[in-house]
C-alpha positions in Angstrom: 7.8 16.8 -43.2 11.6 16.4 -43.9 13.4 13.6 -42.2 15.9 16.1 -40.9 13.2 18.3 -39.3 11.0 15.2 -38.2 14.7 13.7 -36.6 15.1 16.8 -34.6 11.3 16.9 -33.3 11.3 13.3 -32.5 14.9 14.1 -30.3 13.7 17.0 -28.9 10.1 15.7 -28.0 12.0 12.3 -26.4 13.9 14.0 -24.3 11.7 16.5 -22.9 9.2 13.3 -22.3 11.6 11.3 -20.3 13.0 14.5 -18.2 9.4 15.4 -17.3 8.4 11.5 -16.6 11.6 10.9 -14.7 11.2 14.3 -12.7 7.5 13.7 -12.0 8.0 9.8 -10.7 10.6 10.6 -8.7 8.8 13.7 -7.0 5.6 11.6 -7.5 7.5 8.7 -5.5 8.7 10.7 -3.0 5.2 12.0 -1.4 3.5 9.1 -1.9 5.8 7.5 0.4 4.9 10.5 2.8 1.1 9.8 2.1 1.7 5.8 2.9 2.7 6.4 6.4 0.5 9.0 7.0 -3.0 7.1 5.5 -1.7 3.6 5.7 -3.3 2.8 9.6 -6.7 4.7 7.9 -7.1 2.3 4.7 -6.3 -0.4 6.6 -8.7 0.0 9.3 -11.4 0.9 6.4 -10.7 -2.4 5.2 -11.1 -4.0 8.0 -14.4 -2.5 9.1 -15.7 -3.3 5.7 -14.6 -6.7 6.1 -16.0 -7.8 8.7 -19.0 -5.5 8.2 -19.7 -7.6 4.9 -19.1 -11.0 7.3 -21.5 -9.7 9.4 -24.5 -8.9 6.4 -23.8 -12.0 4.9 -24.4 -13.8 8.4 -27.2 -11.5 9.0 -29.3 -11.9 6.0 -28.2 -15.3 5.0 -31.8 -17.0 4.8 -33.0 -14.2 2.4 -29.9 -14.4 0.3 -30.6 -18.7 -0.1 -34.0 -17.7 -1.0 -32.9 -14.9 -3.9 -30.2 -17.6 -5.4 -32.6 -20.4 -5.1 -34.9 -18.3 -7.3 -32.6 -17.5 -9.5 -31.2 -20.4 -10.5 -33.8 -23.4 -8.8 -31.9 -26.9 -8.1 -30.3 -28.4 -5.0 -29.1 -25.4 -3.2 -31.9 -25.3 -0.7 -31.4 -29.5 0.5 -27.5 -28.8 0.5 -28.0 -25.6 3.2 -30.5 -27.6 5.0 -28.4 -30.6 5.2 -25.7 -28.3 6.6 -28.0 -27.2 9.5 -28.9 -29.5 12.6 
């Protein structure tokens, strides 16, 4: 390809990238800042549910997940936990 021609199609192609990148962000900015006040409360509480729900099946099936690390990788894990308990 000519330089002159490959100059042109390299200005040409720049340009239109940034005007449509520029355009787009600044559109694309705009309603995600409209989508963050509307879904913000949602994820948040979705976050917190999950949380606390994982808090709670960690608490819940604690003994069972000892025993599955214990036999996955045997040592002192079992004496330490039991230590930990009155």
């Amino acid at each position: 390809m000519p330089w002159r021609a490959f100059l042109i199609a390299n200005t040409g192609g720049g340009i239109i990238w940034a005007t449509v990148f520029g355009i787009g962000g600044y559109f694309f900015g705009k309603l995600l800042l409209q989508l963050h006040h509307a879904l913000a409360p949602i994820v948040f509480a979705l976050v917190l549910a999950a949380f606390f729900g994982c808090g709670y099946l960690i608490r819940r099936y604690e003994d069972r997940l000892t025993t599955s690390a214990e036999r996955a990788l045997p040592g002192p894990l079992v004496a330490a936990v039991d230590n930990k308990r009155p």
